[in-house]
C-alpha positions in Angstrom: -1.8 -3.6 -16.1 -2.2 -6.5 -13.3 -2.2 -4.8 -9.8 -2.3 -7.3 -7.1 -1.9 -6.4 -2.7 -0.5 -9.2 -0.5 1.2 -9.1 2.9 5.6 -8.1 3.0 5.3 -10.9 4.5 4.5 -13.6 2.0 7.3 -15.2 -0.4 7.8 -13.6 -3.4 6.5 -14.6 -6.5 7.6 -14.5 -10.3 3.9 -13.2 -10.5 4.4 -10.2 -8.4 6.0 -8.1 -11.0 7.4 -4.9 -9.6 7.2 -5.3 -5.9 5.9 -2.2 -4.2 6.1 -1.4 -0.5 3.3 1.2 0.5 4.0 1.4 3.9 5.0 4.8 5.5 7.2 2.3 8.3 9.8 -0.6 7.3 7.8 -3.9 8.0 9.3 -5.5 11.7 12.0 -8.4 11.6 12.5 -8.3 7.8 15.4 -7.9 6.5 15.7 -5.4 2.9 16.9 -8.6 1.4 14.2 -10.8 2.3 11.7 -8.3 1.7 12.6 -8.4 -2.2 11.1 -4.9 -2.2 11.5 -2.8 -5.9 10.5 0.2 -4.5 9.9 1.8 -1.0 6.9 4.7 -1.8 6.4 6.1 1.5 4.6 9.2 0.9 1.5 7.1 -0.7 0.8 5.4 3.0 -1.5 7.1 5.3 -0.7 10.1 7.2 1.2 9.3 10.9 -2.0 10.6 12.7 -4.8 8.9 10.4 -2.7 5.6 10.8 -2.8 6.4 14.6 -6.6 7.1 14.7 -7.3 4.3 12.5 -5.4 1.7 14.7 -6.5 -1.5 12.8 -10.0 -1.4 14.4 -12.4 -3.1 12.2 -14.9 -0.5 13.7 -13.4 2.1 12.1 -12.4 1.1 8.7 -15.1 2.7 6.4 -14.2 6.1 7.9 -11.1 5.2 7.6 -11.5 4.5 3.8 -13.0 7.8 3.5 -10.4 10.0 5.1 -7.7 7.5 3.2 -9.2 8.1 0.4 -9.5 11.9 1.0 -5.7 12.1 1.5 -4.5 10.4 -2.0 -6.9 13.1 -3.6 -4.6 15.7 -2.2 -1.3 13.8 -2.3 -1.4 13.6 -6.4 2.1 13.7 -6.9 2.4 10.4 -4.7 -0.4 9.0 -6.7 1.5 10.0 -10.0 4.7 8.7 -8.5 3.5 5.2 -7.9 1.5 5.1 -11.3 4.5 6.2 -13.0 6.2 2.9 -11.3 3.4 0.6 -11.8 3.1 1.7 -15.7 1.4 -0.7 -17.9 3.3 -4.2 -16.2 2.4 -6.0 -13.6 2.9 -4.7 -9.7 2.0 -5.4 -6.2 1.5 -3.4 -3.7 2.8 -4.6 -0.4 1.6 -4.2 3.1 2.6 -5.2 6.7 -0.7 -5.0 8.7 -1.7 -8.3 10.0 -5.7 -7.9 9.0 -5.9 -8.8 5.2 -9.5 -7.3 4.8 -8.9 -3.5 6.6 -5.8 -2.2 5.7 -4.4 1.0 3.5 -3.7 -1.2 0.9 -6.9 -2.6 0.0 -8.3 1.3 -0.4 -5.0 2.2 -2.3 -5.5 -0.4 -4.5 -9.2 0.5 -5.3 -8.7 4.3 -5.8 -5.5 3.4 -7.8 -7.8 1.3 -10.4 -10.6 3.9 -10.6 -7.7 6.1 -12.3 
């Protein structure tokens, strides 16, 4: 299994595999066309109010990949879900936030390959 992150916003690749979108909101002024999205997994983003607290501030991130990290342990059938779709092919998971070194995805990622 290949698991690779990168930004919705990026062109696809033939090297993305299954295409993944692990955000909880649709990504702004992207069509579902251009997006090339596989699958939409919304329950396996972070909650409404730890996205909230969390508000992309670099200051916060490694609580926030603590208490990210605390939610997928409880949310296992999400976790199953998107193992199930990921399977033994390649897949990325695909994010919107603008910051490519603090965001849900990096932490998903991570916990996902400690499984």
């Amino acid at each position: 299994m290949a698991l690779h992150i990168k930004r919705i916003y990026q062109p696809k690749d033939d090297k993305d595999g299954t295409r993944i979108l692990v955000d909880r909101l649709w990504p702004r002024g992207l069509s579902r066309r251009d997006a090339a999205v596989d699958i939409w997994l919304k329950d396996i983003a972070p909650s409404p109010a730890l996205r909230r607290w969390f508000g992309h501030d670099p200051a916060k991130w490694t609580e926030f990949q603590r208490r990210y990290r605390d939610e997928l342990e409880k949310n296992s059938s999400a976790v199953e879900d998107l193992k199930r779709h990921i399977g033994k092919s390649t897949a990325t998971l695909l994010y919107a936030a603008k910051d490519t070194e603090h965001n849900h995805a990096i932490v998903l990622h991570h916990f996902i390959g400690r499984r």
